[in-house]
C-alpha positions in Angstrom: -7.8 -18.4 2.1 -4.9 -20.6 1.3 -5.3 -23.4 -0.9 -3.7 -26.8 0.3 -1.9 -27.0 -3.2 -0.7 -23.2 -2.2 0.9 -24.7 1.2 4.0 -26.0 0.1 4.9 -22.2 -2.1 4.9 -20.7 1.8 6.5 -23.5 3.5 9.5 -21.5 5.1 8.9 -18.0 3.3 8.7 -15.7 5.9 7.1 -12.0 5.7 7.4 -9.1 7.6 4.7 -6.5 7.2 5.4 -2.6 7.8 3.1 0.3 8.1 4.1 4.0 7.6 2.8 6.2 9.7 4.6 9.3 9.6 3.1 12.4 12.0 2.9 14.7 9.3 -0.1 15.8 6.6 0.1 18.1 3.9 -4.2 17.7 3.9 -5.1 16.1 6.7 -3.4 16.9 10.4 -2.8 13.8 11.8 -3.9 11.2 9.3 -2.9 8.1 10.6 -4.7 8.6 14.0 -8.2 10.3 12.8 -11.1 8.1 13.3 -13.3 6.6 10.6 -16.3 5.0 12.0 -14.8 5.0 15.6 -11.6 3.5 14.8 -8.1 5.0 13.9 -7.1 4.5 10.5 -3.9 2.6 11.4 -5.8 0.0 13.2 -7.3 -0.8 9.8 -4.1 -1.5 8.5 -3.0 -3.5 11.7 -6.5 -5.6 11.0 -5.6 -6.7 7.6 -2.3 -7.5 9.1 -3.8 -9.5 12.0 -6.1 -11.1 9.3 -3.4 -12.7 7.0 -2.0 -16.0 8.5 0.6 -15.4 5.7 2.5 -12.4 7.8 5.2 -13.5 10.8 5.5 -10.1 11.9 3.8 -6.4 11.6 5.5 -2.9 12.7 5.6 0.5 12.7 7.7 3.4 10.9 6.8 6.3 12.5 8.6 9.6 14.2 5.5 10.2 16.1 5.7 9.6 19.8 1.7 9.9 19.6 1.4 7.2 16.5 4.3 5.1 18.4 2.4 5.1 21.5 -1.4 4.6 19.9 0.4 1.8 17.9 1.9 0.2 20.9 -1.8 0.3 22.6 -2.7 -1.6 19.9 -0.5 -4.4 19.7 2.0 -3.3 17.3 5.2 -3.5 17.4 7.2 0.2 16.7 11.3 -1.1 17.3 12.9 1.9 16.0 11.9 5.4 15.7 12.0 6.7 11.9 14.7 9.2 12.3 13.5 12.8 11.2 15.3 12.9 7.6 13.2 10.1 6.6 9.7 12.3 8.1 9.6 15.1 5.1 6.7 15.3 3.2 9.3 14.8 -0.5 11.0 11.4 1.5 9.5 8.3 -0.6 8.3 5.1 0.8 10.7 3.2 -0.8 13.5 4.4 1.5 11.5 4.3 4.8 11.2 0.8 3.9 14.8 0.3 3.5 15.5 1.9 7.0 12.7 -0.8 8.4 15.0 -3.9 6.5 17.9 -2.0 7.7 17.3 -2.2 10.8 16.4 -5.5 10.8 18.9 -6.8 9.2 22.0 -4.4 10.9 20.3 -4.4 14.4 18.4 -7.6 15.0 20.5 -9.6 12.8 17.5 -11.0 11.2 15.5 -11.2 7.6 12.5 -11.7 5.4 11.9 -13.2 2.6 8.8 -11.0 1.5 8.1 -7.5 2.8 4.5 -6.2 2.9 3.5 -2.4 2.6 0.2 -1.7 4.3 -0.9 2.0 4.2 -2.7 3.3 7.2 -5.2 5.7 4.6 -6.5 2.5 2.9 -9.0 1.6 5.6 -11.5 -0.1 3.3 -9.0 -2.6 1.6 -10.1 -5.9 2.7 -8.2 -8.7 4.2 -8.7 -11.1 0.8 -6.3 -7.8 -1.0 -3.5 -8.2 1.3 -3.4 -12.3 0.7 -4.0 -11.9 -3.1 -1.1 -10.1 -3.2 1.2 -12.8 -1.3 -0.7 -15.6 -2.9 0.3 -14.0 -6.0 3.7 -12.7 -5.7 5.0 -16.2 -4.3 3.3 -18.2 -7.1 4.2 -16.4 -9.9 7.9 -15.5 -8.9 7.0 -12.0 -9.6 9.5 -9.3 -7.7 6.8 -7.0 -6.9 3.0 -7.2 -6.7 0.7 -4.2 -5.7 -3.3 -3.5 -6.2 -4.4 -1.5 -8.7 -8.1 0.3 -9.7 -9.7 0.4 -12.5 -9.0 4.1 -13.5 -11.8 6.7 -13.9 -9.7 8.4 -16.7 -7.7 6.8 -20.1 -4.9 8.3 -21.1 -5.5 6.8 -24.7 -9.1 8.5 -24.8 -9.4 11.4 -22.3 -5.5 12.6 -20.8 -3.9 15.5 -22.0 -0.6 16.7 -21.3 0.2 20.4 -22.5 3.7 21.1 -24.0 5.6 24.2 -23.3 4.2 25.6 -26.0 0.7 25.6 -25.3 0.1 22.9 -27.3 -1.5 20.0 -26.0 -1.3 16.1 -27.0 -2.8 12.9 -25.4 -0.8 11.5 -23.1 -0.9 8.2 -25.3 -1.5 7.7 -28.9 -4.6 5.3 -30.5 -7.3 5.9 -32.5 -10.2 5.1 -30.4 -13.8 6.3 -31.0 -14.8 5.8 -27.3 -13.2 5.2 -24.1 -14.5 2.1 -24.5 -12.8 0.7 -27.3 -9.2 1.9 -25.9 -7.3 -0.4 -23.8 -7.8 -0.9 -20.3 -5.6 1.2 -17.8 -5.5 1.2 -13.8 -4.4 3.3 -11.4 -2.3 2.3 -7.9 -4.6 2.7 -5.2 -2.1 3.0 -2.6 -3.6 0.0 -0.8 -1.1 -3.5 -0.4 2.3 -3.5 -2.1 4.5 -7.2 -1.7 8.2 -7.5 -2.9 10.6 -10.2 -2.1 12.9 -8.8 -0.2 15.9 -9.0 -2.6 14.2 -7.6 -5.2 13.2 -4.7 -3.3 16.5 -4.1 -2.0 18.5 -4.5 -5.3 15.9 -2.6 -7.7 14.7 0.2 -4.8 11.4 0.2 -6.8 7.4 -0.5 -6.7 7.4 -1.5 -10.8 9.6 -4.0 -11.9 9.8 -5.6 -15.5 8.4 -8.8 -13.9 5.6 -7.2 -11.3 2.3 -8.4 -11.2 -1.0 -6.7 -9.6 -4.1 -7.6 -7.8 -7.1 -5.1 -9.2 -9.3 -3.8 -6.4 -12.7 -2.8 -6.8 -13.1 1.0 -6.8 -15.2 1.1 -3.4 -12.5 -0.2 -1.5 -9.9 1.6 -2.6 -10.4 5.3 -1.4 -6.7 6.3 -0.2 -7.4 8.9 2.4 -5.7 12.4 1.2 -8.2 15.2 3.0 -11.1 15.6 4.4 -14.1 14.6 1.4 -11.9 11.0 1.3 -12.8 10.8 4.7 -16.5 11.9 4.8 -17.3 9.1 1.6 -15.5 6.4 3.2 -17.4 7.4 6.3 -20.4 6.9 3.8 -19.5 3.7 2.4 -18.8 2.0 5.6 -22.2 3.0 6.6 -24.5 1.6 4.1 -22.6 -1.6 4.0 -23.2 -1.6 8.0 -27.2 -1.6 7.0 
């Protein structure tokens, strides 16, 4: 919900939302179009989208004539097909977003002032996520904001790495007598991600020295890799349905 003190920071800020949906899995065969409690998982993405009054426009990267046309069905807009270079399993996200501003840009002869990453395997990030991270990156000035988990491991108290030698070290040095007592750390969930668009396109980055994040409880923040991520998000959905 936008504040009425918040109105003015959007006035004229436009944001264009995009949603990867690549056809390929490593895990899971055809993860952006497998149903979780009767609904694709892209049209959980497209949902938060729809949700936030923030966001001008929402498409699709995909190479998938299947996800094109489910995403079309759906009311999203897919205006270019992701050429097959940017499909491979090793291709980061960062480019396929700079093909979606490229295109924009180049071919439509248009821009954004923010871009918003919304994964299709995030299906139980909630619509308040997605505008916490707007609200956030246009009131602070930050060049990046992205949600975060608390994470289940430290690196201060209980990460190793090993060395070639066998030896092994914690990934980060403190004297901590419990996990406790060692700083707090967070993982990216893999959920919402928000850059102005200059900043992503001159630092081709998710962390930036000035980025901020949104922390996300741990129940909505399942980022569906196989098939168990699937089955307990199935769960969760469920007993929050009774």
């Amino acid at each position: 919900m936008i504040r009425m003190e918040d109105e003015l920071v959007y006035e004229g800020k436009r944001i264009l939302c995009v949603i990867p949906a690549r056809a390929g899995s490593r895990q899971l065969v055809g993860k952006n179009m497998r149903l979780l409690a009767g609904k694709p998982l892209i049209q959980y993405a497209f949902e938060n989208a729809q949700g936030c009054p923030e966001i001008d426009r929402t498409i699709v990267s995909t190479d998938s004539d299947d996800v094109a046309s489910l995403a079309r069905e759906l009311g999203l807009h897919v205006p270019f097909r992701r050429p097959a270079a940017l499909a491979e399993g090793h291709v980061g996200t960062i480019d396929v977003l700079l093909h979606a501003m490229d295109y924009i840009e180049q071919r439509e002869r248009d821009h954004y002032d923010v871009l918003v990453l919304l994964h299709a395997t995030a299906p139980l990030c909630a619509v308040e996520d997605v505008t916490a991270c707007i609200q956030t990156l246009i009131s602070s000035g930050a060049g990046s904001v992205f949600t975060v988990a608390p994470a289940q491991r430290n690196p201060y108290f209980n990460m190793v790495e090993i060395s070639e030698d066998g030896t092994v070290r914690l990934c980060k040095q403190g004297d901590f007598a419990t996990r406790q007592d060692a700083p707090k750390v967070y993982e990216l969930n893999s959920a919402v991600y928000a850059w102005r668009w200059d900043s992503l396109r001159d630092h081709k980055s998710v962390v930036l020295p000035d980025s901020r994040v949104h922390v996300m409880p741990r129940e909505r923040s399942i980022d569906i890799d196989d098939e168990l991520d699937l089955q307990l998000a199935e769960l969760i959905i469920a007993r929050d349905a009774q």
